[in-house]
Biopython code that builds the backbone (N, CA, C, O; Angstrom):
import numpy as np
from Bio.PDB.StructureBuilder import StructureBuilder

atoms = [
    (1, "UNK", "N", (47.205, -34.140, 0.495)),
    (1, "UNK", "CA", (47.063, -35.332, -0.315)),
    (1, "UNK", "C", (45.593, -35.725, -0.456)),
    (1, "UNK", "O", (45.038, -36.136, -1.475)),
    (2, "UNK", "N", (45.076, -35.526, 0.730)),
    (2, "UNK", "CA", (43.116, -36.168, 0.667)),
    (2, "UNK", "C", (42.718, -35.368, -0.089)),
    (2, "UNK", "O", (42.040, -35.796, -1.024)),
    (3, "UNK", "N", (42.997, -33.764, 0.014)),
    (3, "UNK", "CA", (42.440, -32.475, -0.973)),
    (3, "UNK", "C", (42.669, -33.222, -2.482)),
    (3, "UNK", "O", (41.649, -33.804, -2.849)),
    (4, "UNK", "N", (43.653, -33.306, -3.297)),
    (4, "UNK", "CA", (44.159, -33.818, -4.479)),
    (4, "UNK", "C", (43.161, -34.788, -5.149)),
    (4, "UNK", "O", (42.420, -34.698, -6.128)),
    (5, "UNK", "N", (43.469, -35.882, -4.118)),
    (5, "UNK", "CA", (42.502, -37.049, -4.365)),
    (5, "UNK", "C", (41.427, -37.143, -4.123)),
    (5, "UNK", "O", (40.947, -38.275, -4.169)),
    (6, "UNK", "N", (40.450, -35.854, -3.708)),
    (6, "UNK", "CA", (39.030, -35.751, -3.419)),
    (6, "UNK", "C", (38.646, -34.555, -5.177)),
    (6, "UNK", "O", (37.701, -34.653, -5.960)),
    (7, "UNK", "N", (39.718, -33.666, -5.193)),
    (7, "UNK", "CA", (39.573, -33.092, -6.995)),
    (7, "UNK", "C", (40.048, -33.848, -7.695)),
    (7, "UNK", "O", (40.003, -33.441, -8.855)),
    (8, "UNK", "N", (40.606, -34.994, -7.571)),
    (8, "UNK", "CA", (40.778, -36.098, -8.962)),
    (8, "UNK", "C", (39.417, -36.793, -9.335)),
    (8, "UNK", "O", (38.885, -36.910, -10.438)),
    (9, "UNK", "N", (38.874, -37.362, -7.677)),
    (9, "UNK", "CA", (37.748, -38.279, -7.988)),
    (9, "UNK", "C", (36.507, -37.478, -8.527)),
    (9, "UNK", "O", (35.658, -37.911, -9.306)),
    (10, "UNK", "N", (36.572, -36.114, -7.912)),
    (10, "UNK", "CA", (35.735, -35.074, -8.659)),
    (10, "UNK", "C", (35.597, -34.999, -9.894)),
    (10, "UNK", "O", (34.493, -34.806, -10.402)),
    (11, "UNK", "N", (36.978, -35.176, -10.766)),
    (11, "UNK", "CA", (36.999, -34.698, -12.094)),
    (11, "UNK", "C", (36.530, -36.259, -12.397)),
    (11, "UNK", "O", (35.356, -36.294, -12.767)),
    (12, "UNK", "N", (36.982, -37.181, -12.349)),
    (12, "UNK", "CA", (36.374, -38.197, -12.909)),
    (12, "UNK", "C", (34.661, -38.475, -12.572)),
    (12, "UNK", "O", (33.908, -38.763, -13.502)),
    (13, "UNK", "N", (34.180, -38.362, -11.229)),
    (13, "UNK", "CA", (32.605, -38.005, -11.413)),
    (13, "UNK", "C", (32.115, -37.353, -12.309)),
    (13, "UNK", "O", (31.129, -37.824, -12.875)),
    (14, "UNK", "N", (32.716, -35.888, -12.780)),
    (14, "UNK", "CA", (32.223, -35.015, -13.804)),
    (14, "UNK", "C", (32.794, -35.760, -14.873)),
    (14, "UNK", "O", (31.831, -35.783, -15.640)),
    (15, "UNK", "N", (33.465, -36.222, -15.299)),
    (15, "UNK", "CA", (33.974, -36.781, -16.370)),
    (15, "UNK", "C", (32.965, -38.047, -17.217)),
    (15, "UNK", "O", (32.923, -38.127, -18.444)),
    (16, "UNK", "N", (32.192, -38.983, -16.265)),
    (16, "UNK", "CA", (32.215, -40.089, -16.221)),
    (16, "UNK", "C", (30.316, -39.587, -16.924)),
    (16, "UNK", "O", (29.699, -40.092, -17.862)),
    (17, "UNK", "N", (29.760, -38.036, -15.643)),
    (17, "UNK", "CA", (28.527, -37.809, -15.883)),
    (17, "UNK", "C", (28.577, -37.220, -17.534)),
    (17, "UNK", "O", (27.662, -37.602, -18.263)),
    (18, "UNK", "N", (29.386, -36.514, -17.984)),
    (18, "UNK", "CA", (29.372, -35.396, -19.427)),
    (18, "UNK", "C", (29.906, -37.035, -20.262)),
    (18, "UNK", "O", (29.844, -36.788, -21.466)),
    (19, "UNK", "N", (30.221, -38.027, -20.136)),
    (19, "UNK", "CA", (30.441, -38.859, -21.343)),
    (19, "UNK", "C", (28.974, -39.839, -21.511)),
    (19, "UNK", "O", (28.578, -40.516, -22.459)),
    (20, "UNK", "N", (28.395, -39.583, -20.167)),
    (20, "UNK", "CA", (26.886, -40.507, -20.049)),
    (20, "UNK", "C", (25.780, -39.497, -21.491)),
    (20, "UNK", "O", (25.344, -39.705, -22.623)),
    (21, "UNK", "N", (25.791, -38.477, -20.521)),
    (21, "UNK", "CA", (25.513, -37.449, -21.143)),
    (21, "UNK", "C", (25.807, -36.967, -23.052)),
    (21, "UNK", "O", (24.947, -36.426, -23.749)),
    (22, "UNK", "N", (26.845, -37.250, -23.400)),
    (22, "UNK", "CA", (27.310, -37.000, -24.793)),
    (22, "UNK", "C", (26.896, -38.078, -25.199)),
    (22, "UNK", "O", (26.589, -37.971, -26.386)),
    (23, "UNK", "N", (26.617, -39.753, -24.543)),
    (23, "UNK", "CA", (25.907, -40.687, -25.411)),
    (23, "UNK", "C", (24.722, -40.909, -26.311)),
    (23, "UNK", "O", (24.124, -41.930, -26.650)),
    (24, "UNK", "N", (24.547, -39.441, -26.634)),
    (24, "UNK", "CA", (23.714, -39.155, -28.000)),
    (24, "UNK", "C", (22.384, -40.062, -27.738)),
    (24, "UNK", "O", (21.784, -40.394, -28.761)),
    (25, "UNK", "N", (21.820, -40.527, -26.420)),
    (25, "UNK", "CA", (21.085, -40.857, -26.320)),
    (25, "UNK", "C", (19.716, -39.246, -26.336)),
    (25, "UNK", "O", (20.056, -38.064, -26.386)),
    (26, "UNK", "N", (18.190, -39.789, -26.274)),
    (26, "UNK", "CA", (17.751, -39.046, -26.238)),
    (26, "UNK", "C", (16.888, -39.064, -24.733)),
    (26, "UNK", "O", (16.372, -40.036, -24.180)),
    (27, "UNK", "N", (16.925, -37.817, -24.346)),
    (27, "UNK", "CA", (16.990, -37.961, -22.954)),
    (27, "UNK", "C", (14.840, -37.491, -22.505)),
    (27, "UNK", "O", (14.348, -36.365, -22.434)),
    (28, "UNK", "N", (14.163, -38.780, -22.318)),
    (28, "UNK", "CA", (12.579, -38.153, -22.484)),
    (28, "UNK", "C", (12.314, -37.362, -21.649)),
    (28, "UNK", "O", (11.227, -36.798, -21.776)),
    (29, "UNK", "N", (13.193, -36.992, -20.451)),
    (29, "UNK", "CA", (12.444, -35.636, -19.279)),
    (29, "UNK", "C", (12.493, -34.669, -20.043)),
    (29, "UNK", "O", (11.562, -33.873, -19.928)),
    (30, "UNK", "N", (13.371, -34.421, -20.902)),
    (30, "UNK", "CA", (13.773, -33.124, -22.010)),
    (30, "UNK", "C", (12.742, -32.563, -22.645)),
    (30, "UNK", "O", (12.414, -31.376, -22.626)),
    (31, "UNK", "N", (12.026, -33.836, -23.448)),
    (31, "UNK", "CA", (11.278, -33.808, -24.596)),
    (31, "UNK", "C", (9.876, -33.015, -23.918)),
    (31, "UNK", "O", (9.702, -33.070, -22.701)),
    (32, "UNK", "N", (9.000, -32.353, -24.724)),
    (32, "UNK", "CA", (8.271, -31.720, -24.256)),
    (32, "UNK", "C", (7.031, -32.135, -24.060)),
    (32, "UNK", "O", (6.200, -31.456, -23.458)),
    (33, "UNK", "N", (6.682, -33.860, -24.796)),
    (33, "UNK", "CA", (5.640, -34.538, -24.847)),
    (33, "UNK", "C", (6.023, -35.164, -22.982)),
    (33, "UNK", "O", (5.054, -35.630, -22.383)),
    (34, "UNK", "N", (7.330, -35.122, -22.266)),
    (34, "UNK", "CA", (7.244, -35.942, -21.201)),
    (34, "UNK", "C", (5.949, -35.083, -20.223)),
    (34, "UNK", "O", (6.271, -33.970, -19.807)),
    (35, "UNK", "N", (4.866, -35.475, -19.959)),
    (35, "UNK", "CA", (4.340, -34.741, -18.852)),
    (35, "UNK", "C", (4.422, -35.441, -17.602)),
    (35, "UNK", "O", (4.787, -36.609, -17.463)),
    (36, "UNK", "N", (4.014, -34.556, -16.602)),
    (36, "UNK", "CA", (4.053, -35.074, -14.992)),
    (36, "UNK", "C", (2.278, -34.662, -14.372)),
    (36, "UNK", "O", (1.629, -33.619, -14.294)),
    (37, "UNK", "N", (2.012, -36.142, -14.022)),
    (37, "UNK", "CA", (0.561, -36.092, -14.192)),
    (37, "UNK", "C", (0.502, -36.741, -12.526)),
    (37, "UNK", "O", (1.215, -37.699, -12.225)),
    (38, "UNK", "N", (-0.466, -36.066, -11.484)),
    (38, "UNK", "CA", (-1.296, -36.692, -10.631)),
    (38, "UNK", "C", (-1.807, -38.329, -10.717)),
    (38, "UNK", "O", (-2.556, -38.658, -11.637)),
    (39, "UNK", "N", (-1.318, -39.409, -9.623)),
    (39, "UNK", "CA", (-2.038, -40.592, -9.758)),
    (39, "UNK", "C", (-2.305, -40.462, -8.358)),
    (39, "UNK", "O", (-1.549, -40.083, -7.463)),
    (40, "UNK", "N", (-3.864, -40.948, -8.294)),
    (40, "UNK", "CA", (-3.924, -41.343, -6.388)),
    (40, "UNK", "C", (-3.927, -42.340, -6.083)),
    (40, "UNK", "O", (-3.838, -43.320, -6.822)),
    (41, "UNK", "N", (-4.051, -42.324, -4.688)),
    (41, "UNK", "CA", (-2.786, -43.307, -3.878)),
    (41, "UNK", "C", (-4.271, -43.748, -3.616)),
    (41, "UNK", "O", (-5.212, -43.020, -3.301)),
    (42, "UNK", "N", (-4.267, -44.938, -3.793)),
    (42, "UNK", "CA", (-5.339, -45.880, -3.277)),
    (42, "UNK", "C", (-5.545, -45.705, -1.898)),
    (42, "UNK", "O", (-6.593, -45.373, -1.345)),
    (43, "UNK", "N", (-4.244, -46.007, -1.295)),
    (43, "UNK", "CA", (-4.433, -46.834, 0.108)),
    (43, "UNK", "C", (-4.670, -45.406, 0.747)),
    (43, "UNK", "O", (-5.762, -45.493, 1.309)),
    (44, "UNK", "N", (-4.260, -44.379, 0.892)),
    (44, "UNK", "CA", (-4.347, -43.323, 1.049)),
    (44, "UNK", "C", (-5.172, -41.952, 0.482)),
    (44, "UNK", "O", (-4.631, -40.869, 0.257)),
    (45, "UNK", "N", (-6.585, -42.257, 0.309)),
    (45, "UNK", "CA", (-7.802, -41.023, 0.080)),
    (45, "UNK", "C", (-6.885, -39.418, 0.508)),
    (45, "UNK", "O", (-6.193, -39.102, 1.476)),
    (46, "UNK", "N", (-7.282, -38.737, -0.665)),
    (46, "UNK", "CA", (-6.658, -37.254, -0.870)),
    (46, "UNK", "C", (-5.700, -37.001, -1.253)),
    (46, "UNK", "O", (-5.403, -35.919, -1.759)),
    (47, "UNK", "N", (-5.009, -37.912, -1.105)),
    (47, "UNK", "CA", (-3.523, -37.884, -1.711)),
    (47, "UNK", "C", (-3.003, -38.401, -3.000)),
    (47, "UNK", "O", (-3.712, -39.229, -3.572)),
    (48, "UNK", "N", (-2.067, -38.110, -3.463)),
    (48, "UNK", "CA", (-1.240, -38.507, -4.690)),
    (48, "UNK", "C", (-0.087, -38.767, -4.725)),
    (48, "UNK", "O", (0.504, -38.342, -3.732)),
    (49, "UNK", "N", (0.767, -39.485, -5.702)),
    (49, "UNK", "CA", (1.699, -39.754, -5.878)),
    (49, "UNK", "C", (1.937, -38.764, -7.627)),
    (49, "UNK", "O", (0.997, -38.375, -8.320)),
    (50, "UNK", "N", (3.341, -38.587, -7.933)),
    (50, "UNK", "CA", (3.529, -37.975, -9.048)),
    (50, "UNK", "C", (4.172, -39.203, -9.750)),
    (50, "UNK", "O", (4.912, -40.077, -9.299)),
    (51, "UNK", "N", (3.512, -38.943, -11.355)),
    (51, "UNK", "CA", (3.935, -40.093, -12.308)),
    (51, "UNK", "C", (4.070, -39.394, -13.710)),
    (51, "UNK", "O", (3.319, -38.532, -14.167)),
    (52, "UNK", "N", (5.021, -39.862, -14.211)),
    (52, "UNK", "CA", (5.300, -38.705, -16.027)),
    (52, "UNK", "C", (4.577, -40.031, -17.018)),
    (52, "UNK", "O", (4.310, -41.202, -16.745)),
    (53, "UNK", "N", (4.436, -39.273, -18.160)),
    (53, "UNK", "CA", (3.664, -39.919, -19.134)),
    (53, "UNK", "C", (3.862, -39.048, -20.215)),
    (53, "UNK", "O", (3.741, -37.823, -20.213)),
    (54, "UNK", "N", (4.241, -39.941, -21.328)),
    (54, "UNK", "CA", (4.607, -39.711, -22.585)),
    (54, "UNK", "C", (2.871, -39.156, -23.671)),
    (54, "UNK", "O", (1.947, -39.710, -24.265)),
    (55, "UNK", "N", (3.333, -37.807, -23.354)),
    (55, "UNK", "CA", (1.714, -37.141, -23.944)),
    (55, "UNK", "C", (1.432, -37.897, -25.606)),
    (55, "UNK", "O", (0.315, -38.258, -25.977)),
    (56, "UNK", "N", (2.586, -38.013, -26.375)),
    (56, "UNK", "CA", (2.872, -38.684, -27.685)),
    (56, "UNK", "C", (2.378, -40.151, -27.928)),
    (56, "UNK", "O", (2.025, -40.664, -28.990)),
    (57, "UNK", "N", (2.446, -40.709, -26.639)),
    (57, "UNK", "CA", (1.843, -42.060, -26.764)),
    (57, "UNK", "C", (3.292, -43.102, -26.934)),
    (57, "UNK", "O", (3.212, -44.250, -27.371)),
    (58, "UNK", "N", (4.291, -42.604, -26.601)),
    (58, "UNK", "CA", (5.249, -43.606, -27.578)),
    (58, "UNK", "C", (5.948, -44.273, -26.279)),
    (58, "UNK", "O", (7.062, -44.796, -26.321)),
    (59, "UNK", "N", (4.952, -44.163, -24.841)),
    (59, "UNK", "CA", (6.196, -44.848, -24.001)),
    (59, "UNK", "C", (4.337, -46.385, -23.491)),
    (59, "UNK", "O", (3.378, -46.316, -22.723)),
    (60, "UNK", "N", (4.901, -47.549, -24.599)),
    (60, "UNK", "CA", (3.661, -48.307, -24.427)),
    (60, "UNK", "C", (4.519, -50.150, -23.458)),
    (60, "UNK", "O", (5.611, -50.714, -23.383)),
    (61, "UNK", "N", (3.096, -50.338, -22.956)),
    (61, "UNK", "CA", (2.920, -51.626, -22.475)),
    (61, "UNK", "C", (3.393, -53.130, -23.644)),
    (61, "UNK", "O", (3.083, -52.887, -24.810)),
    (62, "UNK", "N", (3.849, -54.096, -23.501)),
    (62, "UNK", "CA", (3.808, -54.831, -24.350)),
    (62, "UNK", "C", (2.771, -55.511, -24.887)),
    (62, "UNK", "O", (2.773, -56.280, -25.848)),
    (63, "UNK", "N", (1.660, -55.076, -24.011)),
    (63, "UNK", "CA", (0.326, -55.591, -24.151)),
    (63, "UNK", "C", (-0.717, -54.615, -25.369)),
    (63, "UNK", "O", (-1.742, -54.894, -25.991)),
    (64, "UNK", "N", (0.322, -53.159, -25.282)),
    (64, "UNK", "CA", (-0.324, -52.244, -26.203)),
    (64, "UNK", "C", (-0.843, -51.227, -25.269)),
    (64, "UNK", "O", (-1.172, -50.171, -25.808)),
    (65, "UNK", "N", (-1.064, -51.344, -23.367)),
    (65, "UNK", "CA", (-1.344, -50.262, -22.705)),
    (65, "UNK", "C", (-0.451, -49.148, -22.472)),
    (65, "UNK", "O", (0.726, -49.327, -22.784)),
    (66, "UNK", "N", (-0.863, -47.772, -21.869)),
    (66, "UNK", "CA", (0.050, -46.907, -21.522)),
    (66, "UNK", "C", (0.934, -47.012, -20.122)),
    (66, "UNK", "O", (0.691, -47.162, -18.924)),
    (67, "UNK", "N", (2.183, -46.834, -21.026)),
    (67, "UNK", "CA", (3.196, -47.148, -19.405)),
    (67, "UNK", "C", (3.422, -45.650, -18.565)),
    (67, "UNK", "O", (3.565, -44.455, -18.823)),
    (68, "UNK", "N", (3.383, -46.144, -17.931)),
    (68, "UNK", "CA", (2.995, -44.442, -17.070)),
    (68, "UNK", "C", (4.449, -44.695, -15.831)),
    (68, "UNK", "O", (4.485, -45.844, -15.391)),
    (69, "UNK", "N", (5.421, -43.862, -15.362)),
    (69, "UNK", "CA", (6.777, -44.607, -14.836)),
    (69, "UNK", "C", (6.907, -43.561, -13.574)),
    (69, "UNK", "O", (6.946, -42.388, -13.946)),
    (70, "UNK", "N", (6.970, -43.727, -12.381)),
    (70, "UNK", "CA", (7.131, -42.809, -10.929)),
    (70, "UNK", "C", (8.415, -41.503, -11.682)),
    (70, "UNK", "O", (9.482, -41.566, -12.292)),
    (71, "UNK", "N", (7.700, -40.659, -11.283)),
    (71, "UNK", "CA", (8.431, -39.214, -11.225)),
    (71, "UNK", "C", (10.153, -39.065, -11.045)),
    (71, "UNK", "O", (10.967, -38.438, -11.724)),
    (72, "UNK", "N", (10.354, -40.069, -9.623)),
    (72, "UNK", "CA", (11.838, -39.693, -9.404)),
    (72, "UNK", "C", (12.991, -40.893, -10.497)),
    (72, "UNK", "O", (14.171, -41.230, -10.409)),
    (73, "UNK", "N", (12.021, -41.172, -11.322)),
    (73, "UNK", "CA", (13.045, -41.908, -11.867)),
    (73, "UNK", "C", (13.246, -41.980, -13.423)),
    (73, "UNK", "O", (13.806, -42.854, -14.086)),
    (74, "UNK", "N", (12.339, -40.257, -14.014)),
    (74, "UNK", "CA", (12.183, -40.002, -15.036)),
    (74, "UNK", "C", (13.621, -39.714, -15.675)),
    (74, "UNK", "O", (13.639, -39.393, -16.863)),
    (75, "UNK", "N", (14.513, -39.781, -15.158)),
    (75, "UNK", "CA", (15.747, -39.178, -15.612)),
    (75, "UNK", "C", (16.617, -40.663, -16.651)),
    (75, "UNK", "O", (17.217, -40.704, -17.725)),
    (76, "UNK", "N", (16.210, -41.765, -15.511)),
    (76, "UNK", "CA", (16.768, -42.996, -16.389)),
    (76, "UNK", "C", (15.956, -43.218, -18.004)),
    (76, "UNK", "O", (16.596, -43.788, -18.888)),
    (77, "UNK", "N", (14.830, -42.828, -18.224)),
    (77, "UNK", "CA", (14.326, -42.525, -19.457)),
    (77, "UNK", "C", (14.725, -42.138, -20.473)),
    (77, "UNK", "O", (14.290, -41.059, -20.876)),
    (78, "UNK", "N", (15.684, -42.857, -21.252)),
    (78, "UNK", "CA", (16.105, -42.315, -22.683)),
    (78, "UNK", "C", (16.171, -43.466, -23.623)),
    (78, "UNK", "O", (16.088, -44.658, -23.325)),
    (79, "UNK", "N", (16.330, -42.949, -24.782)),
    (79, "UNK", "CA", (16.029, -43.676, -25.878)),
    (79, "UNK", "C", (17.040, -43.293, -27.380)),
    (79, "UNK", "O", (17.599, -42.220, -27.604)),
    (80, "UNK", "N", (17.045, -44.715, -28.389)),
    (80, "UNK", "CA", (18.098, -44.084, -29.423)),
    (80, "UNK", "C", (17.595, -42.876, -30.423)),
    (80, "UNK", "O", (18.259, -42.121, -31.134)),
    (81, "UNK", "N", (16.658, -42.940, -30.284)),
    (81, "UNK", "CA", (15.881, -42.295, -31.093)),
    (81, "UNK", "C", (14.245, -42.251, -30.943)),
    (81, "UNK", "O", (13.475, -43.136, -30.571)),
    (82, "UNK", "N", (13.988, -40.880, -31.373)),
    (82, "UNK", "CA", (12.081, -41.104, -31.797)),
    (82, "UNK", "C", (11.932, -40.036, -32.161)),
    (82, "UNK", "O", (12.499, -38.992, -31.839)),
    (83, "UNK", "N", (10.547, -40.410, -33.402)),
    (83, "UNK", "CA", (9.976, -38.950, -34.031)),
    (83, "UNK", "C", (9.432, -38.342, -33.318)),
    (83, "UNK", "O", (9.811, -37.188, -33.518)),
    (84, "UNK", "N", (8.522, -38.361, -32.318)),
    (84, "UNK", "CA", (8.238, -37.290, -31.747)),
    (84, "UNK", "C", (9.132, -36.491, -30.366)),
    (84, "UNK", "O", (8.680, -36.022, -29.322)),
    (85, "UNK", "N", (10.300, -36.561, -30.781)),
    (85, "UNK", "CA", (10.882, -35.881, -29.770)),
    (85, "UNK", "C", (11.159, -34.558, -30.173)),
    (85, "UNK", "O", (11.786, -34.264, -31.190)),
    (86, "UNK", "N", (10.526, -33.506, -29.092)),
    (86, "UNK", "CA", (10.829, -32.015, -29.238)),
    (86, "UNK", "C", (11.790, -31.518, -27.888)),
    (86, "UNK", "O", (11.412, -31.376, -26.725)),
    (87, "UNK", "N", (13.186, -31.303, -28.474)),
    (87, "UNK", "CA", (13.584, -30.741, -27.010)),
    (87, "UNK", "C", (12.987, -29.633, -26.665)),
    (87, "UNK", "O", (12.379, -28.846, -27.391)),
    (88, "UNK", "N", (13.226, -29.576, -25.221)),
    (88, "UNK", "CA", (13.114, -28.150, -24.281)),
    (88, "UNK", "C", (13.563, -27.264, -23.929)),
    (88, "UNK", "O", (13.185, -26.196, -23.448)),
    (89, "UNK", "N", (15.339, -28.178, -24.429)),
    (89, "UNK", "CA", (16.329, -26.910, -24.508)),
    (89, "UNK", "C", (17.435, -28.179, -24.112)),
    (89, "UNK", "O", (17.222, -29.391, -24.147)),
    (90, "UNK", "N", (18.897, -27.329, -23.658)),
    (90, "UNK", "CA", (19.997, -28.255, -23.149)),
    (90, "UNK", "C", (20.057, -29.249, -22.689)),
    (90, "UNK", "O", (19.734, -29.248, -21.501)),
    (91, "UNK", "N", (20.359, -30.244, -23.118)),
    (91, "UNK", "CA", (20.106, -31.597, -22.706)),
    (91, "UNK", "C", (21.273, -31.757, -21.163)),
    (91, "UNK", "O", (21.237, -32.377, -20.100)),
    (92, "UNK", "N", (21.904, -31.120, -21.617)),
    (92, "UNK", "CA", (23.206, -31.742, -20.024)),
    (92, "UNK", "C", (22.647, -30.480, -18.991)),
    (92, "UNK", "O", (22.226, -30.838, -17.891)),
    (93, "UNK", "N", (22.636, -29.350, -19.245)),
    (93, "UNK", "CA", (22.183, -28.770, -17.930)),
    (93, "UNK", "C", (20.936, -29.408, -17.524)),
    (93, "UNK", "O", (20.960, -29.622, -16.312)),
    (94, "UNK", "N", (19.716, -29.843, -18.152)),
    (94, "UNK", "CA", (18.688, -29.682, -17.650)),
    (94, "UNK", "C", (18.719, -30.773, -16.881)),
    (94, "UNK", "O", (18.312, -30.600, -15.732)),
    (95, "UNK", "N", (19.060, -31.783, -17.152)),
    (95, "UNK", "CA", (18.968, -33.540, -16.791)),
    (95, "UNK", "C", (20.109, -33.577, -15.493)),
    (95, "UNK", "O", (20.167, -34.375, -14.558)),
    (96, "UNK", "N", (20.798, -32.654, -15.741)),
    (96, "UNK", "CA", (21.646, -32.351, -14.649)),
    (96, "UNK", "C", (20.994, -32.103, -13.345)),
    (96, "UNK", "O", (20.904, -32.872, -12.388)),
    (97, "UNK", "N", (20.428, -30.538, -13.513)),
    (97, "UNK", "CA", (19.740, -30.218, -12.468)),
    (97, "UNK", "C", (18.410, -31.180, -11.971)),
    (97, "UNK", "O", (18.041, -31.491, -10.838)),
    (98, "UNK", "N", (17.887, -31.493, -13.248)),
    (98, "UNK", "CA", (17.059, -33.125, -12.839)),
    (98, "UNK", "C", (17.256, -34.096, -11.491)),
    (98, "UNK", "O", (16.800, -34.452, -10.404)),
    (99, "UNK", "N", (18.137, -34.198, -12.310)),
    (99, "UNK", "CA", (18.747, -35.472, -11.472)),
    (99, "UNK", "C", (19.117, -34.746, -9.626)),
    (99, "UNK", "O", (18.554, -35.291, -8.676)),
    (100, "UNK", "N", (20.011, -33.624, -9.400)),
    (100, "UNK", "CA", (20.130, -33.045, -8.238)),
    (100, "UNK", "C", (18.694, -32.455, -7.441)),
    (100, "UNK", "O", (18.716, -32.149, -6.249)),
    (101, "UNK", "N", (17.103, -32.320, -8.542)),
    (101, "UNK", "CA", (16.750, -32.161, -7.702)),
    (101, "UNK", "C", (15.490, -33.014, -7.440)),
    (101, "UNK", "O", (14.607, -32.581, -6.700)),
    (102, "UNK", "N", (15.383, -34.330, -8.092)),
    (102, "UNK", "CA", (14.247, -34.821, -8.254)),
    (102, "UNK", "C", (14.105, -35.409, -6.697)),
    (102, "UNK", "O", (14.890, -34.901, -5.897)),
    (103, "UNK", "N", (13.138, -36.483, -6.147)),
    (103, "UNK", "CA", (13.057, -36.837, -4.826)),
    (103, "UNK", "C", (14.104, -38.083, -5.319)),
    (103, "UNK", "O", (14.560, -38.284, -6.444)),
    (104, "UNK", "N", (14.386, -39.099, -3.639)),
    (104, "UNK", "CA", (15.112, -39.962, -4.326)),
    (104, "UNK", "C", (14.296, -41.145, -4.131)),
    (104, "UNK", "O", (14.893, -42.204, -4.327)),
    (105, "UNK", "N", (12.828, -41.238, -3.724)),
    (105, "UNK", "CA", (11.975, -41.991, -3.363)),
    (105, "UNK", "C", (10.619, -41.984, -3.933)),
    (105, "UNK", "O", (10.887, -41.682, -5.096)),
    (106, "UNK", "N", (9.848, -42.063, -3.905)),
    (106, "UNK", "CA", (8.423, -42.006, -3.868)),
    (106, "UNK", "C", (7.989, -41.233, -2.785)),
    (106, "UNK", "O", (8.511, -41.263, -1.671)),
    (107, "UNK", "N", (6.971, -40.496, -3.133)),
    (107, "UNK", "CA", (6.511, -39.055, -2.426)),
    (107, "UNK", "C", (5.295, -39.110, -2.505)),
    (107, "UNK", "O", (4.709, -39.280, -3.574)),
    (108, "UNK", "N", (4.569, -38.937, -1.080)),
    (108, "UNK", "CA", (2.831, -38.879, -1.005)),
    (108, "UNK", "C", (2.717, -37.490, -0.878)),
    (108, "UNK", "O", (3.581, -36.930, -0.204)),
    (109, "UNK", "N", (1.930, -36.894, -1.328)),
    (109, "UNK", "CA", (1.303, -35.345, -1.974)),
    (109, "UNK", "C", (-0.310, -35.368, -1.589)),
    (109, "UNK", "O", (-1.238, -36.044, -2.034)),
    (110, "UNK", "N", (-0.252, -34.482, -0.711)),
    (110, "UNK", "CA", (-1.686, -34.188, -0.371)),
    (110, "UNK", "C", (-2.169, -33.328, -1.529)),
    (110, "UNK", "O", (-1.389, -32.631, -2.179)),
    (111, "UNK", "N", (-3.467, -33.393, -1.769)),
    (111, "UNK", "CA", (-4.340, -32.298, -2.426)),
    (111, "UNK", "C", (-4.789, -31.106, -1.662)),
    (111, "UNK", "O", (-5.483, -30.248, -2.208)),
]
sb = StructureBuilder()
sb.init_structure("model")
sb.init_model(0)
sb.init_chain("A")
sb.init_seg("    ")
for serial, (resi, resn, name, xyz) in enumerate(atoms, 1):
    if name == "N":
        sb.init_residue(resn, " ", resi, " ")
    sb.init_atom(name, np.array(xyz, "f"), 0.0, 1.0, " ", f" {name:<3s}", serial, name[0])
structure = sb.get_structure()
């Protein structure tokens, strides 16, 4: 009975991720303008933190600056639309494996 009800809740996890997924949203880790750029860590000399940034310019401040957004959380990044989006390829595998392998925190990176 636990077996059953551990492949039901399964299928509805997969179920619940492929309808997120089919929401025709556009997904920016995909796009090929998303880059993943070095920021250093103030408090910490030599080191870095990883941060993505929209090479296109189109992910802005309300002030008009560039929003620049921590690495492990590039996956929540999507949008209804934009012209400069070039995919990279499959939107559900890639964002998939994304998501399973990004950190689930913030990460200090030596040089």
């Amino acid at each position: 009975m636990q077996k059953h009800t551990a492949v039901l809740e399964k299928r509805e996890t997969e179920k619940s991720m492929q309808d997120f997924l089919d929401s025709g949203k556009i997904y920016c880790a995909n796009c090929i303008h998303c880059k993943l750029v070095p920021t250093p860590a103030e408090s910490s000399p030599g080191q870095f933190y990883l941060r993505v940034r929209c090479d296109a310019g189109k992910w802005k401040k309300k002030l008009g600056g560039e929003k620049i957004y921590k690495y492990f959380t590039v996956t929540r990044r999507s949008i209804d639309c934009c012209d400069s989006y070039e995919s990279m390829g499959d939107d559900d595998n890639f964002i998939s494996d994304l998501r399973n392998n990004l950190p689930i925190r913030d990460e200090l990176y030596d040089k």
